[in-house]
Residue, then its C-alpha position, 0 to 999 in steps of 0.5 A: x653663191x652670193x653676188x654683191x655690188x660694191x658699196x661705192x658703185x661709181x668707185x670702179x670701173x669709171x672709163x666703162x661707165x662713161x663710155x656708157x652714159x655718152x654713148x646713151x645721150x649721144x644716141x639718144x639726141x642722134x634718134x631724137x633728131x633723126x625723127x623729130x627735125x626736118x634735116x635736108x641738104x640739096x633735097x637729100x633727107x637726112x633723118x634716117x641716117x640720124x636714126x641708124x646712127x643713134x640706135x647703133x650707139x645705144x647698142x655700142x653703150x651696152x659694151x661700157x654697162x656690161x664692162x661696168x657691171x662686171x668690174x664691179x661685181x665681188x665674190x667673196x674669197x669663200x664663195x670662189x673657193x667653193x665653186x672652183x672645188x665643185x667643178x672638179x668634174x671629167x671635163x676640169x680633169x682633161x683640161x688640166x690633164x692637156x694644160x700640163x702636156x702643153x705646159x711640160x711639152x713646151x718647157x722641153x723644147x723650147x729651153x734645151x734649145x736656147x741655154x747651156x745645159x753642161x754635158x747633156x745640153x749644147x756646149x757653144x759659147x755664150x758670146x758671139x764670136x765673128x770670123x773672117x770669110x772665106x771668100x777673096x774680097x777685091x780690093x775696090x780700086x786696083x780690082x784685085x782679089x785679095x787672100 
């Protein structure tokens, strides 16, 4: 299978890629801090906090270069094909096998239920029809019921 980067690298995938590069300076200049200035307030040393906090947004950017690098791969339309027609192993064949089950399983159920269907189906009208209630209401200000 070939892989091949898209010819204008910085055409795709734009977001992705500047959330990486912010997250590479910002964590960057956050450990440089932390380690080279001298950071106190009330006695408290705030270096290592600095520290923690760059690393954790150098590793956060691996999220925006991963997303990058995938959105820009391209697959050749042969190339999918081909790969899609040699998986056609014991495992595909199961999960087709379920995925149908589901899928007629579902369709069954759940559209009998919600439509007219004629004479094998629900034959209840299509609008919604009020009707009084049974129950006598008293009238608010004499304290009778009414039929």
């Amino acid at each position: 299978m070939t892989v091949a980067m898209a010819p204008n690298a910085l055409a795709r995938c734009r977001l992705a890629l500047l959330f990486a590069i912010l997250m590479d300076l910002i964590g960057v200049v956050s450990l440089l801090v932390g380690i080279f200035a001298e950071l106190q307030l009330n006695g408290q040393d705030f270096g290592d906090l600095l520290i923690y906090t760059g690393a954790i947004l150098v590793f956060l950017s691996l999220i925006g270069w991963i997303f990058w690098y995938t959105g820009n791969i391209e697959i050749s339309l042969e190339d999918l094909q081909q790969d899609y027609m040699a998986k056609d192993g014991t495992l595909a064949r199961l999960a087709r096998k379920i995925s149908r089950h589901l899928s007629h399983h579902d369709v069954n159920r759940g559209n009998r239920r919600w439509k007219n269907e004629g004479p094998g189906g629900s034959n209840k009208p299509d609008t919604l029809q009020l009707s009084r209630t049974k129950v006598p209401k008293k009238d608010l200000l004499t304290g009778e019921s009414n039929p």
